[in-house]
N, C-alpha and C positions, 0 to 999 in steps of 0.2 A: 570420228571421235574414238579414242582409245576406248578397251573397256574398262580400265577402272576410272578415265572419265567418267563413262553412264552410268559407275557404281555411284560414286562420288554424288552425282546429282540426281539419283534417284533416291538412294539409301539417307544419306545426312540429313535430308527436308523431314523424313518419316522418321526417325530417330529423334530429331528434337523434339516432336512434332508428340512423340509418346513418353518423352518427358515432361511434360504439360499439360497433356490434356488427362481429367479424368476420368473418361470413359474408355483410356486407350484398349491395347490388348495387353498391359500390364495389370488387367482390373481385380485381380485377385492380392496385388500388391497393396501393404498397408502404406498408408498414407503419413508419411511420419512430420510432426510438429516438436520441433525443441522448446524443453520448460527448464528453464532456470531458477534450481528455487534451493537453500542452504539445506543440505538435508544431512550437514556437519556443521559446529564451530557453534558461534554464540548465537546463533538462530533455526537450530538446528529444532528447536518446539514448533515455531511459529511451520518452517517447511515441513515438517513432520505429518503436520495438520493438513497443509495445504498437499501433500504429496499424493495422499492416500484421498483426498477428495477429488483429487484428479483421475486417480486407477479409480473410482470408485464412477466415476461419469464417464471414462473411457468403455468400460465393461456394458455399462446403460446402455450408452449410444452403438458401440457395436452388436448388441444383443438386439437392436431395434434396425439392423441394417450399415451399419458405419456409416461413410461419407457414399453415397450412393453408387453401395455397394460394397468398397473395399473397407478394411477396418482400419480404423482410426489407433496410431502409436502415437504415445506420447513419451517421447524420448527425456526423460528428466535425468538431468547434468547438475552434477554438485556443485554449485560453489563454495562452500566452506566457510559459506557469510563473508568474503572479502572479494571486494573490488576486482582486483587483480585475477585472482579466480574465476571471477562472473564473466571478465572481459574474455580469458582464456574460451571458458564454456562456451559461448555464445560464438567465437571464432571457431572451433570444432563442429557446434552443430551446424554451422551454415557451409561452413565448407569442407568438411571431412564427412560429416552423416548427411548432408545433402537434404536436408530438414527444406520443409516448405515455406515455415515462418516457423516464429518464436512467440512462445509464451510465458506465463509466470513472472518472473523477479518480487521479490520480495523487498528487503531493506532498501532504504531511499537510495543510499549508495552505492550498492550493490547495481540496483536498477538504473540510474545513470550513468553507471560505467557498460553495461551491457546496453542500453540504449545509442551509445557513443561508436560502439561497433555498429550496429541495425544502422546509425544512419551512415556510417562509413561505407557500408555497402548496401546501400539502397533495399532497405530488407523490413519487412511486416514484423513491427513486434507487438501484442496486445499485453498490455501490463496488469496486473489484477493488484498488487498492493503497495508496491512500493509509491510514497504517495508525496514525498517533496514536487511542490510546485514545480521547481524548471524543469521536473520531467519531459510536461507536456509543451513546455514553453522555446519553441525553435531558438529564437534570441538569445536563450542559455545555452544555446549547445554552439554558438560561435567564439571565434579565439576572441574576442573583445569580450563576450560574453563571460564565458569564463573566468575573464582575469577580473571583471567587474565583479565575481561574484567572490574572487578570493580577499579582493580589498574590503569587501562589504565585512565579509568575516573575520579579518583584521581591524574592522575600523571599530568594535565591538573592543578588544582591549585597552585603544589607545586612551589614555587621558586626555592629553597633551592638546588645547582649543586651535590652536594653530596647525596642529598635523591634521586633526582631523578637519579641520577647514579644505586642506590642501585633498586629503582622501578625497572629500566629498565631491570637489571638482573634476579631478581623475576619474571618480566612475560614473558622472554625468558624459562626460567623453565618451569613455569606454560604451557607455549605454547610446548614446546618440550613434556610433560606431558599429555597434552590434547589429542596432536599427538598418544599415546600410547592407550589412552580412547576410543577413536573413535570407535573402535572396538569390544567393550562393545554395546553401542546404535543403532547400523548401520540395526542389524537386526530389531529392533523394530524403525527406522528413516522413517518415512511415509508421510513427511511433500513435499509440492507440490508449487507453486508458480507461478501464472497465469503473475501479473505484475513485472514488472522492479527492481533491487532494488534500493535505494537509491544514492547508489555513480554513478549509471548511468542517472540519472534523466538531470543533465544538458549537457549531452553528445553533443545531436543537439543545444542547447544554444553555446556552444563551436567556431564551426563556424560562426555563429552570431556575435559576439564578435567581432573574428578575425577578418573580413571582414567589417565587417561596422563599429561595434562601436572604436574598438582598444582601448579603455582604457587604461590609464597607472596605476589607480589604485583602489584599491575598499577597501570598508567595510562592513564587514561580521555583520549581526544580526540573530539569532536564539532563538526558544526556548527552555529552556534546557532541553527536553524530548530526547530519543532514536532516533526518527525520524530527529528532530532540528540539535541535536550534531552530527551525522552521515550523515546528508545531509550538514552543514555548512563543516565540515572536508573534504569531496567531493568537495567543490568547492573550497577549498583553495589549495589543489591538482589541479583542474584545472586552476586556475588563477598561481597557480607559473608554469605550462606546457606554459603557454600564456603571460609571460613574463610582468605580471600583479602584481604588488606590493601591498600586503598586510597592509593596514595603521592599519588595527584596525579588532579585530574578539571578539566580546563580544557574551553573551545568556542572557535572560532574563527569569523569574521567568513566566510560566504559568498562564494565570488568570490577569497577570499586568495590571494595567489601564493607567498609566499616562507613558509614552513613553518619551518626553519632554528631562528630564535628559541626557539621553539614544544618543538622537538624537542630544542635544547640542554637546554632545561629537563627535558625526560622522560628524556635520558641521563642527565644530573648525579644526578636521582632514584634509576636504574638498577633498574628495576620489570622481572621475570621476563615479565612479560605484557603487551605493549600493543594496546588494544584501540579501534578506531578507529569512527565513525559517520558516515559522510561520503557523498555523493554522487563520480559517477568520477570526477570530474576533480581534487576536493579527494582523493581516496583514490589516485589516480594519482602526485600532488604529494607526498603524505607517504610514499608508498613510492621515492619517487626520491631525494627529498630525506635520507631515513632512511639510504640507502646513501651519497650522500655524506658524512655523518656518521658512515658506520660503526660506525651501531649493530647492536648484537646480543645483544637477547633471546632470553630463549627462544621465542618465539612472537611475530610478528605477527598478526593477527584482525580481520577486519572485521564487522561487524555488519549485513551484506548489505547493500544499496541499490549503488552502486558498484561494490562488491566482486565480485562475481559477474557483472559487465557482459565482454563480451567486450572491448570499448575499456576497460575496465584492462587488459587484457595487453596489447594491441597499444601501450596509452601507457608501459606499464612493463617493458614487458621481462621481462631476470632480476630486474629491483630485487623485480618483482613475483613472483617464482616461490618455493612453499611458502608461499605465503602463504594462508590460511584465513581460510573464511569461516563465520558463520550462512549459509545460505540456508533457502527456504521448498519449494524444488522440484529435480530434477535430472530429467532426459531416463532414467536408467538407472531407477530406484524403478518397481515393477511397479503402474502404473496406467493402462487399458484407453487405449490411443492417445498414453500420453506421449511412446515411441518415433518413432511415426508421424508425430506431429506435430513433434518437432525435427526431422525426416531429411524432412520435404514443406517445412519451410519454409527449411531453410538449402540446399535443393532449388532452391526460388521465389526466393531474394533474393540465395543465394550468401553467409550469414553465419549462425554461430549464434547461438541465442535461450536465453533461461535463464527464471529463474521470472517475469520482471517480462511475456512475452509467453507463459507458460503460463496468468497470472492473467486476461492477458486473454483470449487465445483460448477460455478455461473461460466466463468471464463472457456472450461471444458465445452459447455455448451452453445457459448459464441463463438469460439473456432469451430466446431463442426456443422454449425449452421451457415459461417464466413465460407469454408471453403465446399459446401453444397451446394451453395448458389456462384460461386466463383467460376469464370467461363474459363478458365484453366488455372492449372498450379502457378504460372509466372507469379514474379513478386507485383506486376502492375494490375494483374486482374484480383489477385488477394486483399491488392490496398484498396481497388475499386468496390470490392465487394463487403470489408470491414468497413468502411464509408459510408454504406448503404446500408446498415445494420440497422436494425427497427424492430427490437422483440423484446419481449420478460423472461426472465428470468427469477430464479430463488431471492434473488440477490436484488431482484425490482429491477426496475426498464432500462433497456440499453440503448442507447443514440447518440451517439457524437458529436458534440458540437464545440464550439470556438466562443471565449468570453475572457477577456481579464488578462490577453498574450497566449492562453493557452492555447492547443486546437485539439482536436481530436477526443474531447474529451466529455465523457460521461458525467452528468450531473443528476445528485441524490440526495435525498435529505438524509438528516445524522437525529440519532436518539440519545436517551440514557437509559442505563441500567444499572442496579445495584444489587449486590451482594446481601442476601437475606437466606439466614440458613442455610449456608452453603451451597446456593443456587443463584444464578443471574437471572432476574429480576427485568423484565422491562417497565420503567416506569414513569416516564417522559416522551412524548406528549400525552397529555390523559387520557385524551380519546383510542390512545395505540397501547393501552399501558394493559401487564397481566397481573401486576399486582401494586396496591398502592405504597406510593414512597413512605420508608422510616426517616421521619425529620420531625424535630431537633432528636439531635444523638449526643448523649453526654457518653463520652467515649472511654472515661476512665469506670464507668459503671459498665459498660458494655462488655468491658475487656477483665472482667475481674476472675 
């Protein structure tokens, strides 16, 4: 045999061989994980939050040893809050920084289109917020899939009883079709899901309702992104379960400024309940604008995302106070470190954080516990060992499981909290609650 034969087939086996494993003689190399999270553009708060919860449990866990032994990078890639971005980033980290798996995503759309690469090239991705259902849902992610879901989104305009007759058929198709797909991408579906998704966000909101407020009717606001349209659909679901009559379900255009129009229309309706889906600044805007109009329901509501951001109170003031939300997390709920970690990091930054940087800070600590027990870096033993995940967190238990089309996916109950004194409030369900709820709120007294 030649000698670069013997190179060839002694050298290449041990080369790969210390590309993957963790204990190689690369051991003093860090171990790098790509996070995708908007740390520009119109989500640039929500990654903000989530950014510095990440460096702040990267620090932790290598101060405690890394990934056993080397230290744990977390390579965070901008996206810019858009789609196209996220899919860029997510192609960089996997193939140009050589990243192990991927983490973070934020916005639903965002996160679906960086998911859309993970399963193109058969790649670990653990999601912490982006929270539209077909994240987790294979069937969405096939070409039938897909188009089923564009018609669905179309079929919301149409008037017309006869087209939408015809839609309706088409994506019965499409869906029995997708069904057939699935089994196409399943080997290469690596997608993970730390928090909740979307249609379960007002779940604990639910009893709330029932009990205290009892509403006879509401109107639905959203924005009309993935997250918006799929969170407002969710609660029109749950209000027709609650015996809650729907007056009005309109979306509004991203980026909008002037609400006014918008909000004449949901006065004139004059719905007990308004319930809102918005990111902060659109959520900032309707609660400002709401007081100029001097409405007063019995209940404002937000449906987390915004709602629970610290920049809604400071953009809103009183407009904003007794104003409730879903949330997914609160700092009081007795889970090992939740405490510790609001009060180290509004410590470190001089601001508080809510669930959108408990879901990451959690997630920091599911990768490095994912890839300690992982019998090497490949993408197969990382998905084997995300799979097998079975631990707490800040953020409550993690274990992955399959229900509803989904898989992979983390299930948690959801609370509420409100705005009192310029502080969030948990105050649903009682037993979890740190302060009790302000109800009935005559809002034009509140706000004087």
């Amino acid at each position: 045999m030649k000698k670069t034969g013997l190179l060839k087939l002694f050298f290449i086996p041990l080369m790969a061989l210390a590309m993957i494993w963790p204990h190689s003689s690369q051991a003093a190399d860090p171990v790098k994980v790509g996070v995708v999270l908007p740390v520009t553009g119109k989500f640039a708060k929500f990654g903000e939050i989530e950014k510095l919860s990440f460096e702040m449990a990267q620090e932790e866990i290598n101060a405690k040893g890394g990934v056993n032994g080397r230290p744990l990078h977390f390579l965070i890639e901008d996206t810019t809050s858009k789609p196209d971005v996220g899919r860029s980033a997510a192609e960089k980290l996997i193939s140009m920084d050589r990243v192990v798996m991927l983490g973070g995503g934020y916005s639903s759309s965002v996160t679906a289109a960086v998911a859309g690469v993970a399963i193109n090239k058969s790649f670990p991705f653990l999601v912490n917020t982006g929270s539209a259902d077909i994240i987790t849902k294979p069937t969405a992610h096939t070409p039938s899939g897909r188009k089923a879901s564009k018609l669905k989104k179309g079929l919301k305009e149409e008037t017309d009883a006869g087209k939408i007759a015809d839609i309706k058929k088409k994506i019965t198709k499409l869906e029995a079709r997708a069904n057939k797909e699935v089994g196409r991408i399943m080997p290469r579906f690596r997608i993970f899901r730390l928090n909740p998704p979307v249609s379960e966000y007002a779940s604990g909101l639910e009893s709330f309702l029932a009990d205290v407020v009892k509403p006879k009717s509401v109107a639905i606001l959203h924005e009309n992104s993935l997250f918006g349209t799929k969170g407002a659909a969710a609660f029109e679901k749950s209000a027709k379960k609650l015996g809650i009559q729907v007056l009005l379900k309109e979306s509004y255009d991203s980026g909008a400024v002037d609400f006014k129009p918008l909000l004449a229309k949901v006065k004139q309706a004059d719905p007990e309940l308004i319930y809102m889906v918005s990111y902060v600044l659109d959520a900032s805007l309707l609660m400002s604008q709401s007081m100029e109009l001097r409405m007063n329901p019995k209940l404002f509501v937000g449906g987390g995302a915004g709602f629970t951001m610290p920049e809604f109170m400071s953009n809103t003031g009183k407009a904003g106070e007794k104003v409730i939300s879903a949330t997914l997390w609160h700092e009081s709920l007795p889970l090992p470190g939740a405490r510790e970690y609001f009060d180290k990091f509004k410590a470190a930054y001089d601001r508080d954080t809510e669930y959108h940087g408990a879901e990451a800070y959690a997630a920091a600590y599911v990768i490095a516990d994912v890839l300690k027990r992982a019998k090497s870096f490949s993408k197969e033993d990382i998905t084997a060992s995300l799979a097998a995940t079975d631990m707490m967190t800040v953020f409550g238990p993690v274990k992955f499981t399959s229900y509803d089309g989904k898989i992979n996916q983390n299930k948690l109950e959801t609370y509420v909290v409100q705005w009192q004194d310029g502080a969030l409030k948990m105050i649903w369900p009682k037993d979890l609650a740190n302060a009790p709820y302000a109800y009935p709120v005559n809002w034009l007294e509140e706000r004087k």
